[in-house]
N, C-alpha and C positions, 0 to 999 in steps of 0.2 A: 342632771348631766346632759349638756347640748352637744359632745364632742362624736361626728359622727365616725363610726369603724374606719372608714375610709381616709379621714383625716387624723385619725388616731393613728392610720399605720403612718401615714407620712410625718408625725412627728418622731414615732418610735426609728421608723429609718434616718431622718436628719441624727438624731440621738446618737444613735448606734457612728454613725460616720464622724459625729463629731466626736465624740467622746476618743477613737481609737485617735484622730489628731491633733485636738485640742493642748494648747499648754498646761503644763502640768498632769496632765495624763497619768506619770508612772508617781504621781504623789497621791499615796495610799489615803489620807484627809482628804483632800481637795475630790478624788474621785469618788468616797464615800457620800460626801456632801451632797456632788452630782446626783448621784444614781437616788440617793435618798428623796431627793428632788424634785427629778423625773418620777419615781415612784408612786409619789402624793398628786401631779400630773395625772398619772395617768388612772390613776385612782379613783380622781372628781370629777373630773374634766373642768370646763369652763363654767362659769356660774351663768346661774339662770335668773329669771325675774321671781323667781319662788324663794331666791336667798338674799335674808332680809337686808343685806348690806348692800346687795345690786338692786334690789327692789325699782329703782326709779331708772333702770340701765341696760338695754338691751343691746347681748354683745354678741349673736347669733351669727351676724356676716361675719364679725371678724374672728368668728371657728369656722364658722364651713370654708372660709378664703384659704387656697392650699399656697401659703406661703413659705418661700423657700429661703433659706439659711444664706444670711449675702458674706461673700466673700472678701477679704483687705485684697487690693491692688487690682481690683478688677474696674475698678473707676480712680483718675490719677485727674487730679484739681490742680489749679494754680493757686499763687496767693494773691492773683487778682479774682477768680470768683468768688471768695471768701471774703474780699477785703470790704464790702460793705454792710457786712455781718458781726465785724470784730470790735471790740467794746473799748474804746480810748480811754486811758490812765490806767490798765488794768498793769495787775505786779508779772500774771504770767498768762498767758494765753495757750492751753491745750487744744489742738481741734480734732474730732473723732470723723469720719466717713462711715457711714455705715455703720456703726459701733466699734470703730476698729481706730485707736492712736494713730495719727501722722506725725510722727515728729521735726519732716522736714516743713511742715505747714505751722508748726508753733512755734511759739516765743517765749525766755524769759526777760524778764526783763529786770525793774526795783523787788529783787524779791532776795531776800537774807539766803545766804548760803546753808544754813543747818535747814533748812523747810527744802523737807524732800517733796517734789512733784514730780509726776512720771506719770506711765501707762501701766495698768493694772498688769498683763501681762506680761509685760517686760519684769518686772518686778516676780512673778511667780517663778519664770524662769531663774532670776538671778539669788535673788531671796526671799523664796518662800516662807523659810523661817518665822521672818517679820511680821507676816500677817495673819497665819493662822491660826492664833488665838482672838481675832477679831473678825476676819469674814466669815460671816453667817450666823455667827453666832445670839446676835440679835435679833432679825429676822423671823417672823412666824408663820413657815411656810404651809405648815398645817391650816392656816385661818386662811392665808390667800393666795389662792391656785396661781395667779401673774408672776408671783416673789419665787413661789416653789420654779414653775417654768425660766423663770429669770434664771435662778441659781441653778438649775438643772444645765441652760448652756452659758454658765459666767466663764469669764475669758479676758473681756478686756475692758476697759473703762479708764476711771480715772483712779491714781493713787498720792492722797496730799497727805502727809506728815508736819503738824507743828511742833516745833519742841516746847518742852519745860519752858516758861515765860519769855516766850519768843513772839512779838508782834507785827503781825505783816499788815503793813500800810494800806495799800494798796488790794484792791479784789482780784483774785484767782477767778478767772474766766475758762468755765470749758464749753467749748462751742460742739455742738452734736448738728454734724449737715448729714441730710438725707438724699441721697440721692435714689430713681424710678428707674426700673428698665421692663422688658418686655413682660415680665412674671412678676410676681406680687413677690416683694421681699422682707423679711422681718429681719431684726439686729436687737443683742439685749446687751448694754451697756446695763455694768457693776462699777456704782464707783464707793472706794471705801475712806472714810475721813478723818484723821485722830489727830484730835489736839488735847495738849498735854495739860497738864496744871497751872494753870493761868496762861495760857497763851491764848489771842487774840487772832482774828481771820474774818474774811467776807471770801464765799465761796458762790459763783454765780454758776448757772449752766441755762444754755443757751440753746432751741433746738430750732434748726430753722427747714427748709424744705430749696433746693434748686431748681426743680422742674416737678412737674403734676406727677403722679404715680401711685399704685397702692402700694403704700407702704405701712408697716407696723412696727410701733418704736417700744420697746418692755422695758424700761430705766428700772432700776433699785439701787440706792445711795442709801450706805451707811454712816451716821455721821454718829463719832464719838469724843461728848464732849466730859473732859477730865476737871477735878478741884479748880472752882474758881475760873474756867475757862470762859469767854468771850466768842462766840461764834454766829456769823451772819448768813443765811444760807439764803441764794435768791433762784429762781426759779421762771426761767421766761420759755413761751410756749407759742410757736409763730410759725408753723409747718404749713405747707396748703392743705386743704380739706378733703385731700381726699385719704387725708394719713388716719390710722387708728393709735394714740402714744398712749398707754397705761406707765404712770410712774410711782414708785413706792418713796417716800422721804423717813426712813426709819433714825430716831433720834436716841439717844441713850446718854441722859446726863447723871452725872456725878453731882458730890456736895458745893452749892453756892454756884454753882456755872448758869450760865445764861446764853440761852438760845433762839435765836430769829428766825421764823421761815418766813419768806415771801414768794407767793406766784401770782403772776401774771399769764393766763389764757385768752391766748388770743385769736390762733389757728387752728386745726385739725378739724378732719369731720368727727371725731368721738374720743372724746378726750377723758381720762381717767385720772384724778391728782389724789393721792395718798398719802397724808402727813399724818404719820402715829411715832408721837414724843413721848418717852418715859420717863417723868421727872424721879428719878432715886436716888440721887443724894437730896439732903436736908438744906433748904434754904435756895433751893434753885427755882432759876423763871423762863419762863418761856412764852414765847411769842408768837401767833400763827395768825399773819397778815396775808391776804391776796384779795384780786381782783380778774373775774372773767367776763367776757364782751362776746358775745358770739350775735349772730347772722343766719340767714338761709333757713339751712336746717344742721345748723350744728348742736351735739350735743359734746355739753362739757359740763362732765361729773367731779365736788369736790368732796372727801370723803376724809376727814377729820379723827382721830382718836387721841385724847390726852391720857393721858393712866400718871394722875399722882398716888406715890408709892411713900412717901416720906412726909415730915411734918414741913411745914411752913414755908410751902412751895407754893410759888405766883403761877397762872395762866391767863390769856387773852387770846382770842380769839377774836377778828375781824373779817369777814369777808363783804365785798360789795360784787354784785351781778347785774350784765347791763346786757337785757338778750331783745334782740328785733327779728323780723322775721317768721318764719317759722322756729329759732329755734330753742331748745332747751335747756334748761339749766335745771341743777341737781348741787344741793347744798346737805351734806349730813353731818353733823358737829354731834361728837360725843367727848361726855369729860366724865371718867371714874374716878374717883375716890377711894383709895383702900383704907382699910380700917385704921392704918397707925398713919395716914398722911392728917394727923389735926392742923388744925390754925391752917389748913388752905384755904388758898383766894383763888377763884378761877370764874374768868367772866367770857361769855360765847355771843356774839351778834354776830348777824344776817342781816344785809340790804340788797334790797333787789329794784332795779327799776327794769317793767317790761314795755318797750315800745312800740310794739305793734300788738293787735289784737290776739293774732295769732302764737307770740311767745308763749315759752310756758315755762315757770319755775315751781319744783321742789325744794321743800326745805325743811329740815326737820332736825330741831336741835334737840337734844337729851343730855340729860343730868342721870349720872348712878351715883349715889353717895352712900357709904358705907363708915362714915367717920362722924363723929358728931357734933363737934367745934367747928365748922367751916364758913364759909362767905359764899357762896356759889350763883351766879346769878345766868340766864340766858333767854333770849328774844329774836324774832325775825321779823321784818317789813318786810312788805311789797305796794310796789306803787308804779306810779308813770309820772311821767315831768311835769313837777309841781307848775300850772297854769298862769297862778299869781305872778309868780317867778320870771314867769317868761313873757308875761303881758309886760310886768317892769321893766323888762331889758326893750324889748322892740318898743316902748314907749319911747327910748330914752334914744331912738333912731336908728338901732342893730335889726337887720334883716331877721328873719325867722330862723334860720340855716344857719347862721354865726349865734343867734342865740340859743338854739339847740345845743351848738358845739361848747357854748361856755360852761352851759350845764353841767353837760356832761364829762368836761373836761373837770371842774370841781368835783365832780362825785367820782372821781378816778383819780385825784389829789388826795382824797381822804385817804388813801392805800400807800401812795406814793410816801405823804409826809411822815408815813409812821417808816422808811428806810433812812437808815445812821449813813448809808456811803452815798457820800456826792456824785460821785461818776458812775457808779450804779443806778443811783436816782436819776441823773440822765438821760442816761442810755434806755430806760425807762418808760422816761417820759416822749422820749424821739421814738420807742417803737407803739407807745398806746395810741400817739397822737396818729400816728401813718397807718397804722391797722384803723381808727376810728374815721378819720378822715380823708386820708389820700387814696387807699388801695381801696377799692369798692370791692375787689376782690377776695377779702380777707376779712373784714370787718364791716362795723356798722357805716353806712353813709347817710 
């Protein structure tokens, strides 16, 4: 436990003040959840390099930083500093401040009438009802102190409903801006996702930065996918460095559904990605695709859990890492097996290219198998840009600088081509290219 007295009181005081204001407050669940939460908080405090899943991860600043609980309407945006953050063809576009819904700053747009989208909060107020058989309930706050703290002050975020074989065209965009002020600010956006029995979706979120500042960003999305459901979840990550974002991607699938993650890091100075999919229904697949890019001295941690629970359930696993600089990278791929998941396939790779001497990557993939019929296969490289490669290109008349960038731009395709939406893929590829090449700022140059 690194959390000192000092900054243990100052969470238990934000606690205390939010809890008596917070939505939802006189809902007897929702407040248990809290406190239960907070409990396990303050219980463990933050993890240390002695716990084997932070092992490669030290998060020391971002507990002693006495960060304070940011407020809605305390920063008022237009829809032009926004507008060149927002994702063209999308069905709806939610944007958060701070953690907090604007509804005057979003859009809908192609998006079917029965597919409810809103603000988490909003909805608690109005009908609570609706979701309290799903929020939290997945989540394992006990295993990771960020999710417990999360759900300790959940509040607002995103809330998407698909129905019963309802197919939305178009990607669901939620945009997460960060805005700095004189004190170090944290925000925990809750976003929770349920799509039904065979209904279809692409769900993006977006978290970007306006101006420098310490900020710290605790995301947990719950996504729930039903019989036969279709679900694309994409994951972009493009704040300035000097932000700390820990994000949980908790998945829960049903029989024959199929699930997609993708992240893209490309910003923050310490970045946390957490994708744990439970394949439980029989015949379901899943998919955990990303790529991170870092510079300076960024650290950006991705930390993987599969758990098949059922028989004849698909995994893949892909991540590629492109670090320069000083900085580092951190890959941990874990896929279980339980005992009645036979006939699984589940396959995990790691690549890594480091470009300066000084990078550094972790990576450490693991297999637990507990079944005895299975397919299970997992591997990592590391390397630097292949030589050959790149004598062929500047033979052929390309500067050293454009052929560096083709490279790299192909080994960031490999990520890219495995995304089904076009205008996600896009919008994609216009932020890896400007993080990699335009903003010296943000990314590799």
């Amino acid at each position: 436990m690194i959390t000192a007295p000092q900054q243990l009181d100052s969470y238990l005081a934000a606690f205390g003040d939010f809890e008596k204001l917070a939505t939802g407050h006189d809902l007897y669940w929702l407040r248990k959840l809290r406190q239960d939460a907070f409990e396990r908080f303050c219980e463990v405090g933050f993890p240390t390099t002695h716990d084997e899943d932070w092992r490669f991860t030290n998060v020391s600043r971002l507990a002693q930083t006495p960060f304070m609980l940011t407020q809605n309407g305390h920063v008022a945006l237009s829809q032009a500093e926004i507008a060149a953050y927002l994702m063209a063809g999308s069905a709806s576009q939610l944007v958060f401040v701070n953690g907090r819904f604007v509804p005057e700053l979003s859009l809908r747009r192609n998006l079917p009438e029965t597919v409810d989208v809103n603000g988490l909060a909003a909805l608690i107020a109005a009908r609570p009802e609706s979701i309290e058989a799903h929020l939290g309930a997945y989540l394992n706050t006990q295993r990771d102190v960020f999710c417990a703290l999360n759900t300790a002050f959940a509040e607002d975020g995103a809330y998407i409903h698909i129905p019963r074989g309802v197919v939305v065209q178009d990607p669901i965009c939620l945009l997460y801006v960060s805005t700095s002020s004189e004190t170090p600010t944290v925000s925990y956006p809750r976003n929770l996702v349920i799509a039904d029995e065979g209904s279809q979706a692409a769900i993006v979120e977006d978290y970007v930065s306006l101006n420098s500042g310490l900020t710290f960003c605790n995301t947990v999305t719950e996504l729930v996918a039903g019989d036969n459901a279709t679900l694309s979840h994409y994951r972009l990550e493009r704040e300035h460095k000097q932000t700390f974002n820990i994000s949980t991607l908790r998945v829960q699938q049903s029989r024959s559904s199929n699930v997609a993650s993708h992240s893209i890091l490309l910003g923050g100075g310490l970045v946390r990605n957490n994708v744990h999919a439970v394949l439980a229904g029989e015949g379901s697949e899943c998919l955990i695709n990303g790529l991170f890019a870092g510079v300076d001295r960024q650290h950006l941690d991705n930390y993987m859990l599969v758990e098949h629970k059922s028989p004849h359930s698909n995994s893949r696993q892909f991540y590629n890492g492109m670090l320069d600089g000083q900085a580092h990278g951190v890959f941990h791929g874990r896929i279980i097996v339980h005992k009645d998941a036979q006939k699984t396939d589940a396959k995990q790779t790691n690549r890594n290219l480091l470009l300066s001497d000084d990078a550094q990557i972790d990576t450490k993939p693991q297999l637990e198998i507990y079944a005895d019929d299975v397919k299970c296969t997992h591997g990592a490289t590391i390397g630097q840009i292949e030589q050959d490669a790149l004598f062929y290109l500047r033979s052929r008349g390309i500067d050293e600088v454009a052929a560096r960038r083709l490279l790299l731009l192909a080994f960031a395709s490999e990520c890219l081509d495995r995304m089904s939406s076009a205008p996600v893929r896009s919008h994609m590829a216009a932020s890896i290219d400007a993080a990699l090449f335009e903003d010296k700022q943000n990314g590799i140059a």
